[in-house]
C-alpha positions in Angstrom: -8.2 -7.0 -12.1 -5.6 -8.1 -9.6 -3.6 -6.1 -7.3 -1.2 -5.9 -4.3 -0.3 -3.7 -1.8 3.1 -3.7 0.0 4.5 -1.7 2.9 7.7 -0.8 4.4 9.1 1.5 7.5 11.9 3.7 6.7 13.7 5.0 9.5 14.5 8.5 7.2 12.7 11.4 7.2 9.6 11.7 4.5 11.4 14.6 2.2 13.9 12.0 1.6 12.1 8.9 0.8 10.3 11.3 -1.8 13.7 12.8 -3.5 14.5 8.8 -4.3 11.1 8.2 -5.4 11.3 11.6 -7.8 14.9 10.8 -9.1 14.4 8.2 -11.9 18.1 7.7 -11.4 18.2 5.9 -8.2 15.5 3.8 -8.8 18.4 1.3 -9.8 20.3 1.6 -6.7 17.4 0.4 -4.3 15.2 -1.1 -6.5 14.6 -4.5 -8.4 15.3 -2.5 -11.5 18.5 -3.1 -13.4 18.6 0.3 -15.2 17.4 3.2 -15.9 17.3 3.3 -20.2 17.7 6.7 -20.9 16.6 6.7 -24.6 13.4 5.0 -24.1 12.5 7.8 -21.3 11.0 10.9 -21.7 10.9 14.1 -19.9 13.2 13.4 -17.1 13.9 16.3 -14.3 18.0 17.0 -15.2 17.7 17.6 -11.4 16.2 14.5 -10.5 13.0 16.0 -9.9 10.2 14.3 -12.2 7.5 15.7 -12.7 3.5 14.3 -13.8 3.8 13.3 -17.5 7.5 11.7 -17.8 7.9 8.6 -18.6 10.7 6.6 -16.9 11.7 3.1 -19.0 13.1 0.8 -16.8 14.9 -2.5 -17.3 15.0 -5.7 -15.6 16.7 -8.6 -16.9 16.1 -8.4 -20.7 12.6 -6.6 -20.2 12.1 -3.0 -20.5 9.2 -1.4 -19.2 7.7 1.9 -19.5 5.6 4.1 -16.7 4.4 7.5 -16.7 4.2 9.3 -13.6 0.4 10.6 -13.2 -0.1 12.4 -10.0 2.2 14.0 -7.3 1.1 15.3 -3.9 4.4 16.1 -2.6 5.9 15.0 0.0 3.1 12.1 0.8 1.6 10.8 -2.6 3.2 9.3 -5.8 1.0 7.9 -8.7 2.5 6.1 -11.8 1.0 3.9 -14.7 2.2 1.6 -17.1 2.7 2.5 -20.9 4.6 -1.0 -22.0 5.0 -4.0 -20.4 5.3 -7.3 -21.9 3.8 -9.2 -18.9 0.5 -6.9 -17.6 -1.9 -4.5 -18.7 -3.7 -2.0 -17.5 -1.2 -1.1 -14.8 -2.0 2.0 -12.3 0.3 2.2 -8.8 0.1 4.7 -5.9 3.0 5.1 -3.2 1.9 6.9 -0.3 4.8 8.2 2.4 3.3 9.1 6.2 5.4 10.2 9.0 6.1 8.0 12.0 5.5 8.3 15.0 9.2 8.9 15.3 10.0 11.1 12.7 10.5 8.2 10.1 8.2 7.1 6.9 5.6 4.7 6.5 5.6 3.6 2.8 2.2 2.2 1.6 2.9 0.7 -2.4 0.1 -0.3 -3.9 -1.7 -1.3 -7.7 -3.8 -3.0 -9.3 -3.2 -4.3 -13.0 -4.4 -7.1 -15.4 -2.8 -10.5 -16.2 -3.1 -12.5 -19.9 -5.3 -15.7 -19.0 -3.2 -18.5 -17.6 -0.6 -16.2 -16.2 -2.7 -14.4 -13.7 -1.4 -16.8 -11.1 1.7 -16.6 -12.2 1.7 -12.6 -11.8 -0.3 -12.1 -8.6 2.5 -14.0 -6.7 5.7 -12.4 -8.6 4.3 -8.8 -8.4 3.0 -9.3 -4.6 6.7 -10.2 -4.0 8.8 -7.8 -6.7 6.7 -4.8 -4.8 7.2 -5.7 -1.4 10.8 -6.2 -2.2 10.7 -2.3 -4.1 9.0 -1.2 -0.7 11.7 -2.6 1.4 14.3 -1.7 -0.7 12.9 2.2 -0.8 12.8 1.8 3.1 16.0 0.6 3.6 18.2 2.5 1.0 16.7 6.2 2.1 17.4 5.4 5.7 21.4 4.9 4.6 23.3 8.0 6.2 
């Protein structure tokens, strides 16, 4: 099993960093993510509020990948797993939000997944860096006025 764990600081407010994380929608706008594919998703919030059991299909590039959302704690806890992905297996991610110190959030992105043989080199260093740039981009996006 093979895993990363990326952080971020957000300057905005916890409730906010979690509406992004909730709203499917945006995950475009802040993310690596190139889309949101609407007919591949399932039981998305029409208020941008999902909720444990959708599934959110995302793609990036030519790939479409599919995640389920299996725990929420709002505001401070986020849990997700993978459904379809051509390039890992076995995928389970956690997002934890704490508040600063100054009234900002602390994002903690973490998961651990599996890799075919020969590519698990390959996909420890590309998912280390894709998350860490999905942390940042979470952190920086929600703190946008």
């Amino acid at each position: 099993m093979l895993s990363y764990d990326a952080g971020a600081v957000s300057a905005a407010p916890r409730p906010d960093v979690w509406t992004l994380l909730l709203d499917s929608a945006s995950w475009p706008t802040w993310s690596t993510v190139d889309e949101l594919v609407l007919d591949e998703s399932e039981g998305l919030a029409p208020d941008g509020r999902d909720g444990v059991g959708a599934t959110r299909a995302f793609r990036t590039g030519k790939v479409v990948t599919i995640e389920r959302i299996t725990a929420l704690d709002p505001p401070r806890l986020f849990a997700y797993e993978g459904v379809r992905s051509a390039l890992i297996s076995d995928y389970a991610a956690v997002i934890e939000l704490d508040e600063t110190s100054s009234g900002g959030t602390a994002i903690r992105w973490s998961g651990s997944y599996n890799a075919r043989l020969g590519t698990r080199w390959f996909m420890r260093r590309v998912m280390r860096g894709v998350m860490q740039r999905m942390a940042d981009g979470l952190a920086s996006y929600a703190s946008v006025p």
